[in-house]
C-alpha positions as protocol buffer text, in pm:
chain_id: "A"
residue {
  index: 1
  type: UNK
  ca { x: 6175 y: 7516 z: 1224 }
}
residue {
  index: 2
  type: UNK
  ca { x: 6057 y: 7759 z: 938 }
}
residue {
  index: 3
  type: UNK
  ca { x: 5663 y: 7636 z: 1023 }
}
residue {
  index: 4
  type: UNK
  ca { x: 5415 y: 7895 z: 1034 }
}
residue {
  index: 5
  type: UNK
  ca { x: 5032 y: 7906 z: 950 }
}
residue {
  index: 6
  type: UNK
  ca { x: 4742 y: 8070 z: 800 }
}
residue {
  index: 7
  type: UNK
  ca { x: 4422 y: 8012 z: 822 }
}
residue {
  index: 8
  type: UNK
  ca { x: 4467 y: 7653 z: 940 }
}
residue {
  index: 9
  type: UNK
  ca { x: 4798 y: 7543 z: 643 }
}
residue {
  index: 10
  type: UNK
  ca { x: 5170 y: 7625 z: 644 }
}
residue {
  index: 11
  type: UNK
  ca { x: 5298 y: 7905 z: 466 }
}
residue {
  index: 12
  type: UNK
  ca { x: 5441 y: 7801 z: 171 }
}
residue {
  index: 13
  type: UNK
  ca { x: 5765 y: 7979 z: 24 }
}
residue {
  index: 14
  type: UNK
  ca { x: 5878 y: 8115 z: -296 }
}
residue {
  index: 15
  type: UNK
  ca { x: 6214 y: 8024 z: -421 }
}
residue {
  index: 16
  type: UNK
  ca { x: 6323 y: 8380 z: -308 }
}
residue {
  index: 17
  type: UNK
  ca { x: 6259 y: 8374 z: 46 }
}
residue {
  index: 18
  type: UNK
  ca { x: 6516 y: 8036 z: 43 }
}
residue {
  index: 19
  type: UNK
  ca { x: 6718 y: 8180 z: -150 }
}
residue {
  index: 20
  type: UNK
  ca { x: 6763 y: 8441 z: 79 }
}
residue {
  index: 21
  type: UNK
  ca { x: 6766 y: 8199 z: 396 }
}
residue {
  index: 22
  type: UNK
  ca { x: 7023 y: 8012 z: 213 }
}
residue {
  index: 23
  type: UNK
  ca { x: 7192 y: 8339 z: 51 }
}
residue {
  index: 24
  type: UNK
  ca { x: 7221 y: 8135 z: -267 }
}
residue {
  index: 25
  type: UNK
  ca { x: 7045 y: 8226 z: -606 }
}
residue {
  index: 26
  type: UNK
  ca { x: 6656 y: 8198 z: -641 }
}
residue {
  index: 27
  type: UNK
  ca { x: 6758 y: 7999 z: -950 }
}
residue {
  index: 28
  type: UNK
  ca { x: 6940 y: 7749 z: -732 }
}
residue {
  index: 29
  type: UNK
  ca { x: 6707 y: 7699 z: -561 }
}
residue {
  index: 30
  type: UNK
  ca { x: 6439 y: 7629 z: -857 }
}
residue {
  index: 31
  type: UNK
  ca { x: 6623 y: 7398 z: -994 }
}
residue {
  index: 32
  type: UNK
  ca { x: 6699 y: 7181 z: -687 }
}
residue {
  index: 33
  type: UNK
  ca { x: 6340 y: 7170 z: -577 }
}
residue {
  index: 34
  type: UNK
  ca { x: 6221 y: 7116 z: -924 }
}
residue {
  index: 35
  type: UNK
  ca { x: 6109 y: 6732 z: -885 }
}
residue {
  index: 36
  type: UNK
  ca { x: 6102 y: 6757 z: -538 }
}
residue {
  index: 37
  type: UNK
  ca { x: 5795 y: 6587 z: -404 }
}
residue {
  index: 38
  type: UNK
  ca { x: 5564 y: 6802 z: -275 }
}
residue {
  index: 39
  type: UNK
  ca { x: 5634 y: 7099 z: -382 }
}
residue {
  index: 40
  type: UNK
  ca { x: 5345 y: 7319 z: -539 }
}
residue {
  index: 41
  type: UNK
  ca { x: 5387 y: 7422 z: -917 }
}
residue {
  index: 42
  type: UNK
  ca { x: 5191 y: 7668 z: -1064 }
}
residue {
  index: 43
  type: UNK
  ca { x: 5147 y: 7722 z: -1434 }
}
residue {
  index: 44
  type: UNK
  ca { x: 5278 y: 7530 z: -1725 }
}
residue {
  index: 45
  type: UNK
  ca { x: 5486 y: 7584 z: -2012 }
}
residue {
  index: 46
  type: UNK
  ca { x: 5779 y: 7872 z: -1980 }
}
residue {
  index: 47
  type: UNK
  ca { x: 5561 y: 8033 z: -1697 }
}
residue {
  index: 48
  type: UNK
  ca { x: 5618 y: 7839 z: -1391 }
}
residue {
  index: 49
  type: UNK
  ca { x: 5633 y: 7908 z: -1030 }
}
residue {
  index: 50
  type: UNK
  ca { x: 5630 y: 7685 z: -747 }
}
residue {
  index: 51
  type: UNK
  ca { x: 5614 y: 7689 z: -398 }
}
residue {
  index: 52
  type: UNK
  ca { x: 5803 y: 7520 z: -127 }
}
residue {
  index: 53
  type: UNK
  ca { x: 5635 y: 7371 z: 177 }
}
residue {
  index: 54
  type: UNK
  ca { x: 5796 y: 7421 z: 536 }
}
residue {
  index: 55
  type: UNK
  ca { x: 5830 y: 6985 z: 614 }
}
residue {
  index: 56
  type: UNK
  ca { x: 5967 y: 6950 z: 217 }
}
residue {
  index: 57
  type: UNK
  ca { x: 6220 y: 7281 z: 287 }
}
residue {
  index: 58
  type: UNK
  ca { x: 6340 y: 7060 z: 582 }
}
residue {
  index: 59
  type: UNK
  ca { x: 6378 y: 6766 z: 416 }
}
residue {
  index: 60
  type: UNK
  ca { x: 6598 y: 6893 z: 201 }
}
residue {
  index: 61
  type: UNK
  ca { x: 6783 y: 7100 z: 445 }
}
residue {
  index: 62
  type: UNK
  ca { x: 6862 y: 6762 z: 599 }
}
residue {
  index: 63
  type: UNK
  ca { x: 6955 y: 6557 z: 300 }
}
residue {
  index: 64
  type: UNK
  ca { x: 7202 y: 6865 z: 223 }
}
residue {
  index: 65
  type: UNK
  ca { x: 7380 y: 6835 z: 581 }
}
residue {
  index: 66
  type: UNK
  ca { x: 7402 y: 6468 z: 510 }
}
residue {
  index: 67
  type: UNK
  ca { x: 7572 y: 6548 z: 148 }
}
């Protein structure tokens, strides 16, 4: 379970830190949470950066076991 908080929320995590969970690129992994529900995204146009929630990095994590 990758669930931690502060002040009261998860943590949420940069495409990095599963990328290095993962050891697999951080552009991997921005492209296959891109239209993932639930995941933050900050900024628009060529500057964007999202964050990944602990339940949606699970989710995932399970559909790709499945796979």
């Amino acid at each position: 379970m990758v669930e931690q908080q502060i002040a009261g929320g998860p943590v949420m995590l940069t495409p990095q830190q599963v990328a290095k969970r993962w050891q697999v690129s951080a552009d991997y992994v921005r492209r296959l949470f891109a239209k993932e529900p639930g995941v933050l995204v900050i900024g628009n146009g060529d500057r964007v950066h999202i964050r990944i929630p602990p339940d949606v990095l699970e989710r995932v994590e399970r559909r790709q076991q499945v796979a």
